[in-house]
One Martini backbone bead per residue (centre of mass of N, CA, C, O) as a GRO file, in nm:
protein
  107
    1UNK     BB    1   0.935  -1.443  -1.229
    2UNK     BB    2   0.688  -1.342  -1.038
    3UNK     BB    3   0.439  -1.163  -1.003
    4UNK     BB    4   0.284  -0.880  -0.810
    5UNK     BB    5  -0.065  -0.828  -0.811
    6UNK     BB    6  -0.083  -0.747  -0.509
    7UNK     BB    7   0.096  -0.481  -0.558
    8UNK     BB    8  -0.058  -0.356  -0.781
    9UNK     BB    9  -0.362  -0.370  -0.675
   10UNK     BB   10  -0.261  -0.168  -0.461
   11UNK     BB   11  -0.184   0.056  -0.576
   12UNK     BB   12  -0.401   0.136  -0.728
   13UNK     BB   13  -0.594   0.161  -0.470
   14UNK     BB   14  -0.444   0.421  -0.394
   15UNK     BB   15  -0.446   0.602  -0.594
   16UNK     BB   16  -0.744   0.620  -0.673
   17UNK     BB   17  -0.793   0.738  -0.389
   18UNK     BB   18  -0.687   1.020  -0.466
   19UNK     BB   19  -0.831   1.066  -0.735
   20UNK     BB   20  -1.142   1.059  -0.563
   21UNK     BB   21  -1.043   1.302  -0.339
   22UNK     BB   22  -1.032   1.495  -0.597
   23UNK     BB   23  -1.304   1.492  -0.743
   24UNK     BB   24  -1.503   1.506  -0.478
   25UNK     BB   25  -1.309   1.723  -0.284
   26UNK     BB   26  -1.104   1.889  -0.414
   27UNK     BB   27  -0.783   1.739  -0.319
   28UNK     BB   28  -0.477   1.774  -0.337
   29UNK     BB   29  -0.347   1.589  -0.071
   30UNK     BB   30  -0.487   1.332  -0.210
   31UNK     BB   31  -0.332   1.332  -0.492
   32UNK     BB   32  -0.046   1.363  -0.368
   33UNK     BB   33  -0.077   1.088  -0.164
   34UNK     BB   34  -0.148   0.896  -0.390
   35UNK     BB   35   0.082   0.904  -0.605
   36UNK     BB   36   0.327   0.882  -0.409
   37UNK     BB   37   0.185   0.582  -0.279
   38UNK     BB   38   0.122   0.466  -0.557
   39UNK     BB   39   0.418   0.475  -0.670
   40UNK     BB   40   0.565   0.300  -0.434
   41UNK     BB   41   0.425   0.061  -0.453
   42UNK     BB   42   0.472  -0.033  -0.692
   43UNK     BB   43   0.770  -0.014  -0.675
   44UNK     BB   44   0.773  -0.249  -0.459
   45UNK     BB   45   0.606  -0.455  -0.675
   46UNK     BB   46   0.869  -0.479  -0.863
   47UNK     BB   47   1.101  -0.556  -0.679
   48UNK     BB   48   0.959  -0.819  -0.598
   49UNK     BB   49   0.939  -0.951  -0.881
   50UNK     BB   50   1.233  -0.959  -0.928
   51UNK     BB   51   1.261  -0.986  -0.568
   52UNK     BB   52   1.106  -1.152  -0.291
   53UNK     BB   53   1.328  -1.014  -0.072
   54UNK     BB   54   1.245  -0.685  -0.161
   55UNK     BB   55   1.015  -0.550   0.071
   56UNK     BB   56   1.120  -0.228   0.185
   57UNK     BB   57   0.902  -0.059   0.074
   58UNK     BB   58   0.658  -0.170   0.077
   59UNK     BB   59   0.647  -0.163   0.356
   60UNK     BB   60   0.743   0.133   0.450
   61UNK     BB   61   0.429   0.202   0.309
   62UNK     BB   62   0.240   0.056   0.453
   63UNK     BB   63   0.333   0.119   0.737
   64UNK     BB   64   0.244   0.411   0.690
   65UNK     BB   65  -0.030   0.403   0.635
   66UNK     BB   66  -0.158   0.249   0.839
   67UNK     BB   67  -0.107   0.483   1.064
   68UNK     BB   68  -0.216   0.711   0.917
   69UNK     BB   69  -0.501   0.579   0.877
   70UNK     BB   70  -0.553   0.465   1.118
   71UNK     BB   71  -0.585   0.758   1.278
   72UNK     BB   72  -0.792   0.865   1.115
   73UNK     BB   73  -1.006   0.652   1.196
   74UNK     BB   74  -0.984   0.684   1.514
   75UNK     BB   75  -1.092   1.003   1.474
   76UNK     BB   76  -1.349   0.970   1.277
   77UNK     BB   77  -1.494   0.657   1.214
   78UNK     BB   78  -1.422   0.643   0.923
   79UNK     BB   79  -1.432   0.398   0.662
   80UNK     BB   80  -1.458   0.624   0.411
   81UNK     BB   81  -1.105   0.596   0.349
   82UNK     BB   82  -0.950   0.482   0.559
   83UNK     BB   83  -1.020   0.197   0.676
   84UNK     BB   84  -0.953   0.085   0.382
   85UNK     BB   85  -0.674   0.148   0.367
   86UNK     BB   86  -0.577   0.028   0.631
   87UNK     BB   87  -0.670  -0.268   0.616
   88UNK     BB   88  -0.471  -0.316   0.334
   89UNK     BB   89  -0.241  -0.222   0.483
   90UNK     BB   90  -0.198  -0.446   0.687
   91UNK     BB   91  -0.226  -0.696   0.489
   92UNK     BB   92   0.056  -0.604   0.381
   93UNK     BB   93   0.215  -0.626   0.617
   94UNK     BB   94   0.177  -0.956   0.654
   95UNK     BB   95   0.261  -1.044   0.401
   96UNK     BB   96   0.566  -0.917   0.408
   97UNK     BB   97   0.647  -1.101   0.701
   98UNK     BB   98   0.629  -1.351   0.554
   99UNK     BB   99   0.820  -1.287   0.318
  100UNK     BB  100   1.074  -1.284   0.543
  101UNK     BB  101   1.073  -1.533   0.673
  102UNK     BB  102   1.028  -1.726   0.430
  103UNK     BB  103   1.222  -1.959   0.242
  104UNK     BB  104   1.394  -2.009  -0.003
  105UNK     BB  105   1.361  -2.137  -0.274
  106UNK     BB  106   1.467  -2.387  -0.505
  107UNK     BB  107   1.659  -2.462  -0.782
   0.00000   0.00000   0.00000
């Protein structure tokens, strides 16, 4: 099976992002969601590793996140750090929405 590297990818630069708001502006809410969402991204991008087919916590992270940052950014207008989380979790929801269409490989 291989890696899925762009979920690990992701999941760090959540995690960091949490870690980076709580050094930066000592957010205690920002590392702790920094933490289980990128905790749980983590999780969902080894279960892709694992199984191709099995989406749904990626998915239903990278689509929480979407809209929790994505809301958060069209009310502050500012684009770090929402509007940088928003935009590669919905690149994530759209990532994992083609991997539940495509057919799996043949054997």
């Amino acid at each position: 099976m291989a890696v899925d590297w762009i979920g690990f990818g992701y999941a760090a630069l959540v995690t960091s992002g949490g870690l980076i708001g709580y050094v930066k502006a000592g957010s205690v809410p920002s590392l702790a969601a920094g933490l289980l969402f990128g905790s749980l991204a983590g999780l969902g991008a080894y279960q892709l590793s694992q199984n191709p087919s099995n989406v749904w916590i990626s998915l239903i992270t990278s689509g929480t996140l979407t809209a929790v940052m994505g809301t958060r950014f069209y009310n502050s207008g500012k684009f770090m750090p929402a509007g940088l989380i928003a935009g590669v979790s919905l690149l994530m929801v759209g990532r994992l929405a083609l991997k539940m269409v495509e057919k799996p490989h043949e054997k």
